[in-house]
C-alpha positions in Angstrom: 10.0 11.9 -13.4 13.3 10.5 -14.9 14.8 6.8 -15.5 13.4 5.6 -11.8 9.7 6.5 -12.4 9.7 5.3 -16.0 11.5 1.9 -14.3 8.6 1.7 -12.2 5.7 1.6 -14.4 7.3 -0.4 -17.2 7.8 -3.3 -14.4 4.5 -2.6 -13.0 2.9 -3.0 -16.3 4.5 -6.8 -16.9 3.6 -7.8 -13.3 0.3 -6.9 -14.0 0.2 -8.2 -17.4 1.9 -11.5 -16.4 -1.1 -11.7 -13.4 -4.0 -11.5 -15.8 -2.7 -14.4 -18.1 -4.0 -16.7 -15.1 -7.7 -16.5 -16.7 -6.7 -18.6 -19.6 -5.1 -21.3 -18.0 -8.4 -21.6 -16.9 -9.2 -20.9 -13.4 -11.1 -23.7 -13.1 -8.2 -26.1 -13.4 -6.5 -24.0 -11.0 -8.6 -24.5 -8.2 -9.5 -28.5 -9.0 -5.6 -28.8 -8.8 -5.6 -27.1 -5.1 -8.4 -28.9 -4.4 -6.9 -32.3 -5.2 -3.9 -31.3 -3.3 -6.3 -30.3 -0.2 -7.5 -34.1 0.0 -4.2 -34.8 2.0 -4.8 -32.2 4.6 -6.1 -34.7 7.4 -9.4 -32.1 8.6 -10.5 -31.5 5.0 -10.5 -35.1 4.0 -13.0 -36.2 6.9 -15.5 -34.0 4.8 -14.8 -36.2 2.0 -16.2 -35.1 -1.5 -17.9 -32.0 0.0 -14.9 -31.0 1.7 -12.5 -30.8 -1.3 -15.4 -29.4 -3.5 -16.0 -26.5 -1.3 -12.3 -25.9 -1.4 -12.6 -25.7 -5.3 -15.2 -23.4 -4.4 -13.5 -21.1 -2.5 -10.3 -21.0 -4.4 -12.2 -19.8 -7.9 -14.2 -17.5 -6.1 -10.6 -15.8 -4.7 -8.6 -16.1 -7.9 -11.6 -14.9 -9.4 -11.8 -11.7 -6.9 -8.1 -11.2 -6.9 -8.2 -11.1 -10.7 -10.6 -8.6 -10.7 -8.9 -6.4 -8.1 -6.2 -6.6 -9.8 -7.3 -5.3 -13.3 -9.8 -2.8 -11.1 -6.3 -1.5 -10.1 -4.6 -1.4 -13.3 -7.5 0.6 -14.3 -7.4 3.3 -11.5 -3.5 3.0 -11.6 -3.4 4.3 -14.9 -6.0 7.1 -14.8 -4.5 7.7 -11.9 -1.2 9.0 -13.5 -2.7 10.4 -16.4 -4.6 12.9 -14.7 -1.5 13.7 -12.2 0.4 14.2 -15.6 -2.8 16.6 -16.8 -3.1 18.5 -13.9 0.6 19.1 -13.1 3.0 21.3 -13.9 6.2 21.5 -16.6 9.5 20.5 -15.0 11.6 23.6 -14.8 13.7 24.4 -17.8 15.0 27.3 -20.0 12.5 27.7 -23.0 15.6 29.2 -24.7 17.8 25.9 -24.9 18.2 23.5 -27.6 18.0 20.1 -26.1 15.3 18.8 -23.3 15.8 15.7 -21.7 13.9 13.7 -19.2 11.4 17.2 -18.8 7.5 17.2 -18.4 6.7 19.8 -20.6 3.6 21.5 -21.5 2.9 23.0 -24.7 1.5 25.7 -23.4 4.9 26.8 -21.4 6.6 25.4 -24.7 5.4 27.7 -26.4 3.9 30.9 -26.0 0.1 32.3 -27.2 0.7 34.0 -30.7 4.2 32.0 -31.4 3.8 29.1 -34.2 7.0 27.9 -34.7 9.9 25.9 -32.7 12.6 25.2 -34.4 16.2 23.0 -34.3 15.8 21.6 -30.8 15.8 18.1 -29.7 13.7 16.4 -27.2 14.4 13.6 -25.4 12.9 10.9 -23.2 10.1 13.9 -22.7 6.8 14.2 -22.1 4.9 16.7 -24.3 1.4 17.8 -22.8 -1.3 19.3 -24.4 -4.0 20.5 -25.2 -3.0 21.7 -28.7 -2.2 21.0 -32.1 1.1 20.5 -33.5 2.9 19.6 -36.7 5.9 16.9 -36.5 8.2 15.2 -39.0 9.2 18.7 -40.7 12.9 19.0 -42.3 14.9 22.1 -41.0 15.9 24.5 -42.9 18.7 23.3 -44.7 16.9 20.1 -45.6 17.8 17.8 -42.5 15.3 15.5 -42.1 14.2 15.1 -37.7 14.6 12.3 -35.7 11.7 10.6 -34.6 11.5 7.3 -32.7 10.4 5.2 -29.9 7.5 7.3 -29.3 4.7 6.5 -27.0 1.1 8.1 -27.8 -2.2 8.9 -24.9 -4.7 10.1 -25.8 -3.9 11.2 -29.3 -5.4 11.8 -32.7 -2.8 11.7 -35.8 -4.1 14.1 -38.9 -2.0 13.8 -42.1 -2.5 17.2 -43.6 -2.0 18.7 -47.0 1.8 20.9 -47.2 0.1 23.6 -49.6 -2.5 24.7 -46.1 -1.2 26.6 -43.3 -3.0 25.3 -40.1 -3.8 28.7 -38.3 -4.3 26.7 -34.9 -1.0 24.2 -34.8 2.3 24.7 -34.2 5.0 23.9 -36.1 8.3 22.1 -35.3 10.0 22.0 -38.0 13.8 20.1 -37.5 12.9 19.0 -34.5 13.8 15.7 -33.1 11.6 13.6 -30.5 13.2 10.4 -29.4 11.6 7.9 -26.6 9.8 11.1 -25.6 5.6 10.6 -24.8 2.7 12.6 -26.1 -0.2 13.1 -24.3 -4.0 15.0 -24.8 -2.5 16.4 -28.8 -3.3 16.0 -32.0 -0.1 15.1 -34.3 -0.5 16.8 -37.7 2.1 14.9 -40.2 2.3 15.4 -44.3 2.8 12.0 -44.8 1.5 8.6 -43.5 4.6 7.6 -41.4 3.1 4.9 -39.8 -0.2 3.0 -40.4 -0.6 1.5 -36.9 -0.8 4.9 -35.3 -4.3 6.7 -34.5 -4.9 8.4 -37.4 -8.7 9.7 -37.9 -8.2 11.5 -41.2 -7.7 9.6 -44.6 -4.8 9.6 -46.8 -4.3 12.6 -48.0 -2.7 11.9 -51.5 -5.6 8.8 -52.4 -8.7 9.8 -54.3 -12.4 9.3 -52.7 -14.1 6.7 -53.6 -17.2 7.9 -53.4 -17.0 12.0 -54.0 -19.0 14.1 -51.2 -21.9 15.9 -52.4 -21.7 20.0 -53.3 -23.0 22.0 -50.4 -26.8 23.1 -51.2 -27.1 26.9 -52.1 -30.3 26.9 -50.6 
């Protein structure tokens, strides 16, 4: 983990994203260009208009292949990692200190079966690893609202929850600050609807239904 592997994939990603923007240019005009430039090659031009035409026809059908290679590879590149970050385990650290930087951490080794609460520590450029349920964006004891930015989210749900109910199954970390740290396999529980572009799968708390949900039938 660290600085060098996140290096890695961030350039990866643009090479990769950079590659596929070849399909809009189109590839059709790509490989009537080569083929126009092929007409000067001495042994293609005796073919004449066959000769450049099956050149058109070959190059399509390899930008065409390479293209999907390449996106078949960004596919298994990125499962790939997410399952060696799943099945992995936490880089070593003291569950006892109160800042964690550039750590894998599980939240299982995080923290323990029967605690619900982590308080005042920081966390930084971390990966958090689930399965499990926590609750984020909570002010510390004396009022000192967390930091929490530059975030990235796999393969999470965001729930904003109501403050008066006690989740029995999440854990709590209240003043705690994540910054450029990554979440992955969780659900984020917030109280309040911190950012709309996120994956939330609950509505807004505070807004009335439109439409109220039918009573339960006693029968």
């Amino acid at each position: 983990m660290g600085r060098i592997s996140t290096f890695i994939d961030t350039w990866t990603s643009r090479i990769a994203n950079g590659l596929t923007i070849w399909p809009f240019l189109p590839v059709g005009g790509f490989a009537i260009l080569m083929a126009y430039l092929s007409t000067s090659i001495e042994w293609i031009a005796q073919f004449g208009a066959f000769g450049w035409l099956s050149v058109a026809l070959g190059v399509f059908a390899l930008t065409s292949l390479s293209l999907a290679l390449i996106g078949g590879w960004r596919v298994n590149n990125a499962q790939a990692r997410m399952l060696s970050r799943l099945s992995s385990d936490s880089s070593p650290f003291d569950p006892m200190a109160t800042t964690f930087e550039n750590k894998r951490i599980f939240l299982k080794d995080l923290v323990p079966a029967g605690r619900q609460h982590l308080e005042n520590r920081k966390f930084i450029n971390c990966e958090i690893i689930g399965p499990g349920n926590i609750v984020v964006c909570l002010n510390g004891r004396d009022g000192t609202p967390p930091l929490f930015r530059n975030n990235l989210y796999n393969d999470v749900d965001c729930i904003q929850t109501d403050p008066a109910v006690i989740s029995k199954n999440a854990i709590y970390f209240p003043g705690c600050d994540f910054d450029n740290c990554q979440f992955f396999n969780l659900n984020l529980l917030f109280y309040g609807r911190y950012n709309p572009d996120w994956h939330w799968i609950t509505p807004i708390a505070d807004q009335p239904a439109l439409i109220p949900s039918p009573a339960p039938s006693n029968n």
